[in-house]
PLY file of the C-alpha trace (Angstrom):
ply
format ascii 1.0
element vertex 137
property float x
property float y
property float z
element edge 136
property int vertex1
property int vertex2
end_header
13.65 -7.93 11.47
11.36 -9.56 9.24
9.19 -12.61 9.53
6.10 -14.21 8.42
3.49 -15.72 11.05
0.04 -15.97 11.36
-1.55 -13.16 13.35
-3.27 -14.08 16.62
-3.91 -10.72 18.20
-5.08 -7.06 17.48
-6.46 -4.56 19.15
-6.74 -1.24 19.38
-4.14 1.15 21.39
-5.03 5.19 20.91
-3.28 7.68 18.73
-0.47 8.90 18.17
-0.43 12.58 16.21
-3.14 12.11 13.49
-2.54 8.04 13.41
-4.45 4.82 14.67
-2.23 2.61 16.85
-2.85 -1.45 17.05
-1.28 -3.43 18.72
-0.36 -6.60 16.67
0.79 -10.25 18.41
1.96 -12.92 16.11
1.84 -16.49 16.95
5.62 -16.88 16.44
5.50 -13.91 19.51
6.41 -10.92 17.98
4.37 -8.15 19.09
4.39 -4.30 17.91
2.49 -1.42 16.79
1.03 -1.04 13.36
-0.05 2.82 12.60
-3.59 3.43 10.26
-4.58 6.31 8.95
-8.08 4.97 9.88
-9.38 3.57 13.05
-9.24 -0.20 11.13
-6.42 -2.34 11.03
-6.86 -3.74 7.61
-5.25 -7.20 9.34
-7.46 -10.29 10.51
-6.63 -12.71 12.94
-6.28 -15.99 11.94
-4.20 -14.72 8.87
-0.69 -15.16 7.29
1.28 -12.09 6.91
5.12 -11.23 5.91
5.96 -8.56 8.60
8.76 -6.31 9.01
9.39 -4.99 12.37
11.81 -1.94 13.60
13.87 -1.37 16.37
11.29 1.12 17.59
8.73 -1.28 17.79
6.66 -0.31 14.36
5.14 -3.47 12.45
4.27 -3.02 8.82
2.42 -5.34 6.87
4.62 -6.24 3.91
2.41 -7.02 1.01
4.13 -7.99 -2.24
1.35 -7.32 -4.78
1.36 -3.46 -3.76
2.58 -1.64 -6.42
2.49 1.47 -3.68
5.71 -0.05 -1.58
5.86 -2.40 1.09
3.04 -1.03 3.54
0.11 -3.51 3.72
-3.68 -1.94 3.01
-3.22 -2.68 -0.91
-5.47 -5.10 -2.65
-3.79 -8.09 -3.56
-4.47 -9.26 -7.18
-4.17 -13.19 -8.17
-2.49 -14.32 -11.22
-5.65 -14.47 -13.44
-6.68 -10.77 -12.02
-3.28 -9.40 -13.19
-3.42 -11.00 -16.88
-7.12 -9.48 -17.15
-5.77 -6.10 -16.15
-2.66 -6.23 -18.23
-5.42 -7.30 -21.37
-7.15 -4.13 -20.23
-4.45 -1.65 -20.55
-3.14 -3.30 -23.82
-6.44 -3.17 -25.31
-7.00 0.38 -24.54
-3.53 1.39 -25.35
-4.23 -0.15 -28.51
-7.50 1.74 -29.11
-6.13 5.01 -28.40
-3.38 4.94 -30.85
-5.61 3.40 -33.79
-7.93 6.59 -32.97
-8.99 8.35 -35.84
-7.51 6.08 -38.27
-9.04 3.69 -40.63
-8.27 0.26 -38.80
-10.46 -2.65 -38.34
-11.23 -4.02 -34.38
-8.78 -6.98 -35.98
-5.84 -4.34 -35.83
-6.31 -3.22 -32.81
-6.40 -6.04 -31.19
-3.56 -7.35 -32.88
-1.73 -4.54 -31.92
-3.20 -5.19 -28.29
-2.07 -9.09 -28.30
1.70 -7.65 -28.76
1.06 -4.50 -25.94
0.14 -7.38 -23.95
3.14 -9.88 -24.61
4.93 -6.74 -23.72
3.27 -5.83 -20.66
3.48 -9.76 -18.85
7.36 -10.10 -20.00
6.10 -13.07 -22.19
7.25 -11.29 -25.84
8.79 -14.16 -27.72
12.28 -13.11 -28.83
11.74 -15.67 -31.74
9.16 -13.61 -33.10
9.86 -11.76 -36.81
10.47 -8.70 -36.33
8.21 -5.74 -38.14
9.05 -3.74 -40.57
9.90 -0.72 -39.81
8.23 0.92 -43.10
4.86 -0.82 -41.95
4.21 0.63 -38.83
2.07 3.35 -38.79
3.62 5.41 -35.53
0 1
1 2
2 3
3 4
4 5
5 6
6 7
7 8
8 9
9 10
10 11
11 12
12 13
13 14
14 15
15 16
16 17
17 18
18 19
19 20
20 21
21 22
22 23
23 24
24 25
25 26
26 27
27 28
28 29
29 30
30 31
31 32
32 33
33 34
34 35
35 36
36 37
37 38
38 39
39 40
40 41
41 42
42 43
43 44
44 45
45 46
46 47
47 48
48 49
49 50
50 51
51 52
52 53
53 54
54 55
55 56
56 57
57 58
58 59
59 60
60 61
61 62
62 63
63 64
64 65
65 66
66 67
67 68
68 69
69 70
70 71
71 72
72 73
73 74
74 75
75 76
76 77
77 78
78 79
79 80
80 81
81 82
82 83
83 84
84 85
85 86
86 87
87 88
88 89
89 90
90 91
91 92
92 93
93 94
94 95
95 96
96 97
97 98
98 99
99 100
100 101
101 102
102 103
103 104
104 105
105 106
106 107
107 108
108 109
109 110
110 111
111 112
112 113
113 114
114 115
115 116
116 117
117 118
118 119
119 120
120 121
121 122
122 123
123 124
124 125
125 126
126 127
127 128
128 129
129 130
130 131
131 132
132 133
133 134
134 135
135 136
């Protein structure tokens, strides 16, 4: 089953092997156990979460920015967090493969403005294509 409610109850319940147990109570009244690793819950009350819950009773937070899978405990990145990290990675990308070559900051972050289109899914398929005796790869 899955859901989405605001969370209006946790507390802790023991172990279980080498994992926390907490007790979670939503305000549309599912209940169940979510397991930590740690003795926190990583969950607030007062707060919105998308839950799936088991037919053993197991919660898990379902957390959609998590590039690690569906467990909750990731950070969650906004929109303008994402684009700044996708800039990042495009702009080192860039640098490492102008290394050791005679190219101006201009090229590389030329070079970085297209990793970037690529990474975000916004390349324009309008665009002219490059020619392929011009690149330097």
């Amino acid at each position: 089953m899955e859901g989405k409610s605001k969370l209006i109850n946790v507390q802790p319940t023991g172990t279980f092997k080498e994992m926390y147990k907490f007790e979670l109570e939503f305000e549309d009244g599912t209940t169940g156990v979510l397991y930590r690793k740690t003795n926190e819950s990583k969950v607030e009350k007062g707060t919105e979460y998308p839950y799936s819950l088991n037919d053993k009773g197991t919660i898990k937070i379902v957390n959609p920015n998590y590039a690690g899978g569906n467990s909750g405990g990731g950070k969650q990145y906004s929109d303008d967090d994402k684009a700044r990290m996708a800039k990042s990675v495009a702009i080192k990308t860039a640098g490492i493969i102008h290394a050791n070559r005679n190219t101006t900051n201009a090229d590389i972050l030329a070079d970085a403005d297209v990793f970037y289109e690529y990474i975000t899914g916004s390349i324009n398929p309008n665009a002219p294509k490059a020619d392929i005796d011009d690149n330097p790869f």
